[in-house]
C-alpha positions in Angstrom: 24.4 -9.5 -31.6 26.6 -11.0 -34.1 27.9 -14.0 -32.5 27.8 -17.2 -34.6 25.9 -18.9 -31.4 22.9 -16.7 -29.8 22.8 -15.5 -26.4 19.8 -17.8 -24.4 17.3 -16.4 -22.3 14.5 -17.4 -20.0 11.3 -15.2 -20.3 8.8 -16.1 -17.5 5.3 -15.2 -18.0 5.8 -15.2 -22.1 2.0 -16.2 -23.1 0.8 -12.7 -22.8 1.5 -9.1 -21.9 5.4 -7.8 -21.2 6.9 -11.4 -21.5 5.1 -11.9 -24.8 6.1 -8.5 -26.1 9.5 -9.1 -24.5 10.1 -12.4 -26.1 8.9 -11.1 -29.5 11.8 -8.0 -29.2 14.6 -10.2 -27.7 14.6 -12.8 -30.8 14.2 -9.8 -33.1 17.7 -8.8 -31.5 19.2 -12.1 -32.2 18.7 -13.6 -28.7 17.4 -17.4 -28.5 14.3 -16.9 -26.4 13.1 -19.8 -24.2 9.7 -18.3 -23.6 7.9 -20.1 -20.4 4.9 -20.0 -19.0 2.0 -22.1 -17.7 -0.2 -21.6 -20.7 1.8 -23.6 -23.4 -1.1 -23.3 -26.6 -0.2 -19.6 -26.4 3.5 -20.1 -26.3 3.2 -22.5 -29.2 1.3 -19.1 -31.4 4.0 -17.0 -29.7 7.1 -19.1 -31.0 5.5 -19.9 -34.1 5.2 -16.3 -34.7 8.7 -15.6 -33.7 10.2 -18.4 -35.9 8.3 -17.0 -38.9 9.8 -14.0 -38.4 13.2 -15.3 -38.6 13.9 -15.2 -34.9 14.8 -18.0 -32.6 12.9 -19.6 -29.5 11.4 -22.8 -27.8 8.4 -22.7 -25.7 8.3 -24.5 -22.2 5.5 -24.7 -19.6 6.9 -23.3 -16.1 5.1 -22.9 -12.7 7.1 -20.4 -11.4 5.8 -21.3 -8.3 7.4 -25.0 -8.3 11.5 -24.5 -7.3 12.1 -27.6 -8.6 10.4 -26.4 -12.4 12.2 -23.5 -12.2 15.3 -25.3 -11.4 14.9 -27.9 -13.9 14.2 -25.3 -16.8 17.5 -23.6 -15.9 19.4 -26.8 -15.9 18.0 -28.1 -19.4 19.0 -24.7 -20.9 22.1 -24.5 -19.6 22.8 -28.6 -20.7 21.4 -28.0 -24.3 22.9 -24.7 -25.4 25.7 -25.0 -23.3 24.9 -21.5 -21.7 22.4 -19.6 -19.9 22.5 -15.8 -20.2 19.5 -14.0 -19.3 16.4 -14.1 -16.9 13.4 -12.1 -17.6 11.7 -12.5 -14.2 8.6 -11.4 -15.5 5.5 -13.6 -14.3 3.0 -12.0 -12.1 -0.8 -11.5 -11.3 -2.5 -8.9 -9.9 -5.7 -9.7 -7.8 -6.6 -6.2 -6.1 -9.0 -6.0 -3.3 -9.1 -4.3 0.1 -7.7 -5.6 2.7 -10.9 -5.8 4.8 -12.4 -7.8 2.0 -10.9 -11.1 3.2 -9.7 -12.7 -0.4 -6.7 -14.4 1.4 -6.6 -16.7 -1.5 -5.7 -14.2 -3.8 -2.9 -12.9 -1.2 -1.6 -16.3 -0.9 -1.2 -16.4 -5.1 0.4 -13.0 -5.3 2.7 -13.7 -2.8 3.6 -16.9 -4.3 3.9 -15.7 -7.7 5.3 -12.3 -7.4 8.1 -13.3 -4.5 8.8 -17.2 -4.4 8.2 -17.0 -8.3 11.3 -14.2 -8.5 13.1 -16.5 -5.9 12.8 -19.5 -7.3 13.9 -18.2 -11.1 17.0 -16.5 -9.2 18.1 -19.3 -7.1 18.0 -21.3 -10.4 20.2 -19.3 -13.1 22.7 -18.0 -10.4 24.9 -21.5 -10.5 25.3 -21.3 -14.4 25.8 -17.7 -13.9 28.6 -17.9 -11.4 29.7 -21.5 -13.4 30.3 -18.9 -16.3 31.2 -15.9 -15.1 28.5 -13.3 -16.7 24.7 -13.7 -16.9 22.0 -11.5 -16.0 18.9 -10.7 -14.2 16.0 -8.4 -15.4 13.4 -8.1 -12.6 9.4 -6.8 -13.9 8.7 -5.2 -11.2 5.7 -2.0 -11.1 5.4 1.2 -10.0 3.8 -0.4 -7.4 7.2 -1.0 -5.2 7.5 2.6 -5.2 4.4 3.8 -3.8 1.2 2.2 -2.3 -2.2 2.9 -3.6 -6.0 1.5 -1.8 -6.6 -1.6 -2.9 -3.2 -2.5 -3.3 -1.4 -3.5 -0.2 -0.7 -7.0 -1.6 0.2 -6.3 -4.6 2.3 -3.4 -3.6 4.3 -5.6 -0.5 5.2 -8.2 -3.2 6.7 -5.7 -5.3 8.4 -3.6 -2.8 10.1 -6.8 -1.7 10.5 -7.8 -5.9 12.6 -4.5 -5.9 14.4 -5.4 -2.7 14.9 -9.0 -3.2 17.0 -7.8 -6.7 18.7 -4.6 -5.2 20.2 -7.0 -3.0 21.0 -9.5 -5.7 22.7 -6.3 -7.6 24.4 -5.2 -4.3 25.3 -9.3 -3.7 26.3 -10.4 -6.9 30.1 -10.6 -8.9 30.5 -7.5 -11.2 30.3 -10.2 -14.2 26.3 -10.7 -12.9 24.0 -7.7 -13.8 21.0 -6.9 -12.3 18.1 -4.7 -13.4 15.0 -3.8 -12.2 12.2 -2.3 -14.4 9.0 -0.9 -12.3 6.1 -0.2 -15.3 3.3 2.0 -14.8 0.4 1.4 -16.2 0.7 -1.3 -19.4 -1.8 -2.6 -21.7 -1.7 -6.6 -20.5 -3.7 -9.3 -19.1 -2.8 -8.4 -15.8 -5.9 -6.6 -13.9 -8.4 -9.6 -15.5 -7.8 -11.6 -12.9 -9.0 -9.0 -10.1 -12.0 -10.4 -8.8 -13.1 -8.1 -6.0 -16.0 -5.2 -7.7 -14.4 -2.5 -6.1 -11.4 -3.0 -7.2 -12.5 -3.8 -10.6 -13.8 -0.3 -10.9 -11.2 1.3 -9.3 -8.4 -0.6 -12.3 -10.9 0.7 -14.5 -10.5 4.3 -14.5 -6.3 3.8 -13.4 -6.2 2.5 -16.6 -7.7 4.8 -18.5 -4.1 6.1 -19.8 -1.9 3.0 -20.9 1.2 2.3 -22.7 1.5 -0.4 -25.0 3.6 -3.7 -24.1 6.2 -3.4 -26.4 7.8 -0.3 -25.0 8.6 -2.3 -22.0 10.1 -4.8 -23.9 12.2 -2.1 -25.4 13.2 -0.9 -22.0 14.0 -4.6 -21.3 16.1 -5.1 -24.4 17.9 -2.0 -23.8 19.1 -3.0 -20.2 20.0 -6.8 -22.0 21.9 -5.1 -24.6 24.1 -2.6 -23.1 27.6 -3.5 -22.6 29.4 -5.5 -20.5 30.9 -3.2 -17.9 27.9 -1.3 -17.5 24.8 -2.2 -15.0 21.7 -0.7 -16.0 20.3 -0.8 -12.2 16.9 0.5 -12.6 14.7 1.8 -15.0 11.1 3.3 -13.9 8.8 3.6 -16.9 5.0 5.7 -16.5 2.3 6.8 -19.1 3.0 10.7 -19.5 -0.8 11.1 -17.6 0.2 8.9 -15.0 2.3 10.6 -12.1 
């Protein structure tokens, strides 16, 4: 970008993983990266790290679960750069177990996260989207929402409806709104730590056994963000060469 005032974007889930690699990639391409999540003493290291680098970003603590956080962050942005451009929807967790193991608790935090999180950041940037006439949505969602595997029916549902919640933004939304959905395999992140169930744990453990690095979804991400105007980069499925 070579605009004397950076494009802004919201990177949820930016203390770890894809949003951290994401946010690190995004200010390296000239973006100003508001990198939120509920973790805020790793998003101070993150935009430390960033800044020294010569890039731009703010860290800001966001329950993606709380509408009215998500709301608020939007607005803020929005107010003090005088646009919002971007949203990484990019927060999620990952508790597997079977269904018959009861851990309703963790269903209730998937579902939370992984839909009313996705919600919640859309129904907040749309306004100063539509207000401006261009902005963009880049949904994380997994391979997951294209196939179901045991001990993954939660996750799986909340990212089948991840895909079909933003397919239906895309099909939805003004030309001037763009709307991309990127479903990773297998990534090296934070994500499967906080499975819980021991048969699960040793399932992830093997299905991870072949991983790709963070960073190459950020470059997937950037790529959708950087690609010109009049063109929508819909969807973009991304898999470890040993993971079919």
């Amino acid at each position: 970008m070579t605009t004397a005032t950076p494009k802004t974007v919201i990177v949820t889930g930016a203390s770890s993983g894809i949003g951290a690699a994401t946010a690190r990639r995004l200010a390296t391409d000239g973006w100003h990266v508001i990198a939120a999540a509920r973790r805020t003493d790793r998003l101070i290291d993150l935009v430390a790290d960033i800044r020294q680098d010569g890039g731009s970003a703010q860290a800001e603590k966001l329950d993606v679960t709380s509408r009215g956080d998500c709301t608020d962050l939007a607005d803020r942005v929005a107010t003090e750069h005088g646009h919002l451009d971007a949203l990484v929807a990019n927060a999620g967790v990952m508790p597997l177990s079977r269904l018959d193991a009861g851990l309703v608790d963790d269903w209730d935090q998937m579902i939370n996260v992984n839909i009313r999180g996705l919600l919640y950041g859309i129904h907040a940037v749309l306004p100063h989207f539509a207000r401006q006439g261009a902005g963009h949505v880049v949904t994380v969602a997994s391979v997951g929402g294209l196939q179901v595997t045991p001990m993954a029916a939660v996750y799986c549902g909340t990212k089948f409806a991840a895909r079909a919640i933003t397919e239906g933004l895309r099909l939805e939304s003004d030309p001037t709104i763009r709307v991309t959905t990127v479903s990773p395999g297998v990534v090296e992140t934070e994500l499967a730590d906080s499975i819980t169930d021991l048969d699960a744990v040793d399932l992830m453990r093997d299905y991870r056994r072949h991983s790709m690095p963070a960073s190459v979804i950020a470059d997937a991400i950037a790529y959708a963000l950087g690609a010109p105007a009049d063109v929508d980069i819909n969807e973009i499925v991304i898999r470890p060469t040993r993971q079919r």
